[in-house]
N, C-alpha and C positions, 0 to 999 in steps of 0.2 A: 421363592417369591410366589404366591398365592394370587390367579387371575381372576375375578368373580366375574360373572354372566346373568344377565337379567333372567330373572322366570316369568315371563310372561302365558304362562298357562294359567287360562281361567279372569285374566286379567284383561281388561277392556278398554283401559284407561290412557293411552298412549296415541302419537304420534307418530310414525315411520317404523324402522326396525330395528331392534340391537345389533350393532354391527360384528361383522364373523371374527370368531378368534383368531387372533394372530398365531402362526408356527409360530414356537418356542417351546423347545423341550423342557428351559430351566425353569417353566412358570406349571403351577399347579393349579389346575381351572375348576371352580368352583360356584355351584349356580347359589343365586343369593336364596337366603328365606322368604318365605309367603309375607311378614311381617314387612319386610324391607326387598322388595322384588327387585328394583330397577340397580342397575349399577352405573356407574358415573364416570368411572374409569380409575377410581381412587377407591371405592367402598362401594357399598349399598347403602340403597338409600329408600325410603317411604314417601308415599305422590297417591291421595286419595282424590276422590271426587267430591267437590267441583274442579279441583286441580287436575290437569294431565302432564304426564311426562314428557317429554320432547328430543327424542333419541337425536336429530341435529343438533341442538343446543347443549346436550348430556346437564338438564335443569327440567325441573317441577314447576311447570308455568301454570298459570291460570286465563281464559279466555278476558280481551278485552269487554268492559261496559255495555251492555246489549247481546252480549253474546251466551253461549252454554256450551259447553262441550256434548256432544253427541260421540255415545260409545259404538255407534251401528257405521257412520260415516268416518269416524276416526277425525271430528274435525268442529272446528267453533260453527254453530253457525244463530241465526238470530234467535230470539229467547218465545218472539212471538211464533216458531213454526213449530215450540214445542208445548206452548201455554193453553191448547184447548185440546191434548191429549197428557192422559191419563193409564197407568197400570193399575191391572186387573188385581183385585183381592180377593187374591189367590188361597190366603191364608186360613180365610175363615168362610171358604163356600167351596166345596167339591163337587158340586153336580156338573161336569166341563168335559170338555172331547176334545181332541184334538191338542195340536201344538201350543204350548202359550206364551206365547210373545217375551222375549229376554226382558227381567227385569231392568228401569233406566232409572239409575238412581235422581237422576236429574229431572223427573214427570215426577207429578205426586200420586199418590194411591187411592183409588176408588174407596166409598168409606161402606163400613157393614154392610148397611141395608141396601145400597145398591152396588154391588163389590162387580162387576162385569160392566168391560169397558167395549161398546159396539162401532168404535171410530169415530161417533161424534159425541157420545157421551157414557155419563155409569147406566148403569141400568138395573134393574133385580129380575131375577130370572131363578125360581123357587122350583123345588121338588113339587113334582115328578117331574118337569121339564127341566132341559140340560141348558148349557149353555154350548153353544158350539163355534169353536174358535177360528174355523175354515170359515165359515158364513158372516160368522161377528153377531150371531142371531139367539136368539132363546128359543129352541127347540122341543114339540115332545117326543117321548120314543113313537114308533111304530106301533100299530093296534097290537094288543096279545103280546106287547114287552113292557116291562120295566125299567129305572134307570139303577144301575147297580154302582153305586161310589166305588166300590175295594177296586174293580176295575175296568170303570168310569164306562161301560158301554149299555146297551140296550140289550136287555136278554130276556128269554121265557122264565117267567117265577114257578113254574110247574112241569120241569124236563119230561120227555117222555125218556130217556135214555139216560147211561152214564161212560165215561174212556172204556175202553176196553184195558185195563191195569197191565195186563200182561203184554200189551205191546212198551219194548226196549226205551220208544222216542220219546219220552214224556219228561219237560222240562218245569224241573218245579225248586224253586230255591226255598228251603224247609226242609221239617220231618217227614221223607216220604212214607214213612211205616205209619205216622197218624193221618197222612191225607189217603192213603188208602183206606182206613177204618173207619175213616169220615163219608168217603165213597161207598163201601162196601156197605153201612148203616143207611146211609140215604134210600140207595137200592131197595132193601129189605124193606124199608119203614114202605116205602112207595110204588114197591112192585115194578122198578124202572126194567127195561130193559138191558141189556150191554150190546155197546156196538158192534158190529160185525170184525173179523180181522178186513177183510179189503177199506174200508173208511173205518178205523179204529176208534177216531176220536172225534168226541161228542161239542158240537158248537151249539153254545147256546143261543149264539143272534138267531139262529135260523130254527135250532131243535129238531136238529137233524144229524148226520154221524159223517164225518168228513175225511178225505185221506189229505194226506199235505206231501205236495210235489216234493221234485229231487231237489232241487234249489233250496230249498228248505222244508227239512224233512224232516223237524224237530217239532212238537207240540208243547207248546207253555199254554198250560192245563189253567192257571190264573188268569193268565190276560188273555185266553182264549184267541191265541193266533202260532200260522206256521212261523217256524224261523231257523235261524244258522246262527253257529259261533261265530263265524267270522273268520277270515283267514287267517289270525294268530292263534287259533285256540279251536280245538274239540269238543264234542261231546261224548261227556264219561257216563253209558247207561249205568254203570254201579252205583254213582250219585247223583243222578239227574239232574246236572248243570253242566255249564262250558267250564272249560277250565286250559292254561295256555300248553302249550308245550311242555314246560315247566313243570308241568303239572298243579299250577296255583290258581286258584279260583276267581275267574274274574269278578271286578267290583261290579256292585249292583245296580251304579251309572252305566257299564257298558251293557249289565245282560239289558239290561229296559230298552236301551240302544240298540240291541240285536231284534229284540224282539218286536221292536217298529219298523227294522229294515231299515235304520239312518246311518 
């Protein structure tokens, strides 16, 4: 007999919890597909939004008249406390910092020309200023920086410096043999300098040459910050990423995860 199990990973759409598997050896347990997450206690089943699932009831309800489901509360609540907010459109504007806000399928989307949403409304907030998601604000860089979309920070357009390559900690998901050639040409074309070994590696916010603590002691040379694998997984200088025990490479939702420190 085959026991299936709800997959609620990544799923927001619910009420309570799927309840714990029963002992029994003679049942074979079986988590459901992403297609059909929710189990019922007969099958799997499919419960999209506006619908939520309701693990007391093992049924696919929908909130009563006046109501919405809210995927952040886990719970119906009225329609009006969610009718004058709005998700950021995220889609077609990349000038942005920080965190952004879980998409709610249940708000509607800011529209192109004002795609950022500052708690009371959309807004446009245009290169060279960013949008900044901690403030809620349209922000410009700092004097003597830029705003760099690949990764989204404020940096110096004119380094004086470049990594020092030959230090081990340098985390880069890619061809490291062409980001070095890319480094090593920039140098040349610009006369940069290399960072010293004690601060090896070069931060662009600042334009200065930095060492990164024991905590995290790894340098992602892209997004320009320290970071750690994380307690399931190392860092392999032969290929400059984490990678688990296993030895398989974590996905690129966790390194970006590492590399903010969440």
């Amino acid at each position: 007999m085959v026991y299936y199990t709800s997959s609620i990973n990544g799923i927001s759409n619910y009420i309570g919890l799927p309840p714990n598997i029963p002992a029994n050896n003679n049942k074979i347990v079986m988590g459901c597909p992403n297609s059909t997450p929710f189990a019922n206690g007969v099958g799997c089943v499919a419960c999209s939004l506006p619908n939520f699932y309701n693990f007391q009831s093992n049924a696919c309800e929908i909130c009563r008249t006046g109501l919405t489901f809210d995927s952040t509360t886990k719970s119906c609540i009225p329609q009006t406390s969610v009718s004058n907010q709005y998700n950021s459109n995220i889609a077609i504007a990349n000038n942005f910092m920080g965190i952004v806000p879980a998409y709610n399928p249940a708000l509607l989307t800011c529209s192109p020309g004002t795609p950022f949403f500052d708690g009371l409304a959309c807004i446009t907030c245009s290169a060279p200023n960013y949008f900044d998601f901690t403030s809620l604000s349209c922000q410009p860089c700092p004097s003597g920086t830029v705003f760099n979309p690949s990764n989204r920070l404020c940096i110096y357009p004119n380094p004086s410096y470049v990594t020092n390559m030959s230090n081990p900690n340098i985390f880069y998901n890619g061809n490291y043999t062409v980001l070095q050639a890319s480094i090593n040409q920039q140098q040349l074309a610009n006369s940069l300098a290399t960072c010293p070994s004690g601060s090896p590696f070069y931060d662009a916010t600042t334009n200065t040459c930095i060492s990164c603590p024991s905590s995290t002691p790894i340098f992602n040379i892209v997004y320009n910050r320290c970071m750690n694998c994380g307690s399931n997984a190392f860092f392999d200088q032969t290929i400059h990423i984490c990678v688990t025990t296993q030895r398989i490479p974590l996905s690129l939702t966790r390194e970006l995860m590492n590399t903010f420190n969440l």
